[in-house]
C-alpha positions in Angstrom: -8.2 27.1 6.3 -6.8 25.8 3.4 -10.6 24.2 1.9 -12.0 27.4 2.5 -9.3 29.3 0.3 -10.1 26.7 -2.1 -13.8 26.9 -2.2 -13.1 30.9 -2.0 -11.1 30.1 -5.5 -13.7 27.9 -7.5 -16.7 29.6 -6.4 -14.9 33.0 -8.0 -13.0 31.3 -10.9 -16.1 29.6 -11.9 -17.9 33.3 -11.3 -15.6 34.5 -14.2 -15.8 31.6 -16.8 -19.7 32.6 -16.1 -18.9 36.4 -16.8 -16.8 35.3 -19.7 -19.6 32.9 -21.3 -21.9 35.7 -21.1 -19.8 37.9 -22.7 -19.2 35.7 -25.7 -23.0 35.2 -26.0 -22.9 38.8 -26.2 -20.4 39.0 -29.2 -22.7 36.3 -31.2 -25.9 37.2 -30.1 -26.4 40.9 -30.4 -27.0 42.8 -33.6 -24.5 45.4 -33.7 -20.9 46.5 -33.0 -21.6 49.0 -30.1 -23.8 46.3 -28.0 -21.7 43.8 -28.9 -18.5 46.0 -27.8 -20.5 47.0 -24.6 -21.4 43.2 -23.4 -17.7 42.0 -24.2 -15.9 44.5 -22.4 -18.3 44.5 -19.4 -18.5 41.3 -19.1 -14.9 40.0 -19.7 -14.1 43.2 -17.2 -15.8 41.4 -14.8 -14.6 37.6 -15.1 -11.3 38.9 -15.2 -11.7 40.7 -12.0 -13.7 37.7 -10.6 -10.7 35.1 -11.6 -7.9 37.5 -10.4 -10.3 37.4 -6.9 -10.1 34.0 -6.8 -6.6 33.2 -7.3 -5.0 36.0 -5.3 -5.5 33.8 -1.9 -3.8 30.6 -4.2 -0.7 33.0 -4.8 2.8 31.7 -3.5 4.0 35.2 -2.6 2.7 38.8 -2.3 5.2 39.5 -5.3 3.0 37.2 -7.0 0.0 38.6 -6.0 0.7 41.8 -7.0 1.9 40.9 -10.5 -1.8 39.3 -11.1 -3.4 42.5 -9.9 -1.3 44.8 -12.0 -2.4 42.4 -15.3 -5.7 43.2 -14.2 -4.9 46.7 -14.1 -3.0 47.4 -17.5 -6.5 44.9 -19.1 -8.7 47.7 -17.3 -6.9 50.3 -18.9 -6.2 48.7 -22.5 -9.5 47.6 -22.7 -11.0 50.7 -22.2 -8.8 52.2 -24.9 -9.8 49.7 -27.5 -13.3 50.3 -26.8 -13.2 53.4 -27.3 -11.0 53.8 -30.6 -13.7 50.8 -31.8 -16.8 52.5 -31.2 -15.5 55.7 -32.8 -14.1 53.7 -35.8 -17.4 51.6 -36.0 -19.6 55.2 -35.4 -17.3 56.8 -38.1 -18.0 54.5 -40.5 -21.5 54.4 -40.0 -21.6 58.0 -40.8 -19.5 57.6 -44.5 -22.3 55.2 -45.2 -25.1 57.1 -44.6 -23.6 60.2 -46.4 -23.1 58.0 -49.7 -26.8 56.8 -49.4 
């Protein structure tokens, strides 16, 4: 049992860093804020999720299980947050700069 936890936690750890490296293609490659704040948060969503996956089976205890799930709950929420108070920030000020034009 215990090789297939371990494949169980590299095939979904490796998952993530996948999700992660996308994501930071994402920030570099696309041409502005609101796609590049829509592939990071997606993506880094999901490689979070994908890594906490694959180490909840490695976890010592349940109390240690839980704790990685509620970091993966308070990123969910925070990211979502920041998202959104950088889209309207980023949206805002492309507005001031079209009314000075």
């Amino acid at each position: 049992m215990s090789l297939l936890t371990d494949l169980v936690t590299i095939t979904c750890v490796l998952a993530g860093v996948v999700f992660f490296l996308a994501g930071t293609l994402g920030l570099l490659r696309f041409p502005d804020t609101l796609t590049r704040l829509h592939a990071l948060t997606k993506a880094d969503n999901v490689g979070l999720a994908l890594i906490v996956l694959g180490l909840l089976p490695q976890a010592g205890t349940f109390l240690d299980a839980l704790k990685m799930v509620a970091i993966w709950l308070l990123v969910q929420l925070a990211s979502g947050a920041v998202a959104q108070l950088l889209a309207e920030v980023a949206l805002r000020s492309a507005h001031a700069a079209e009314a000075k034009e």
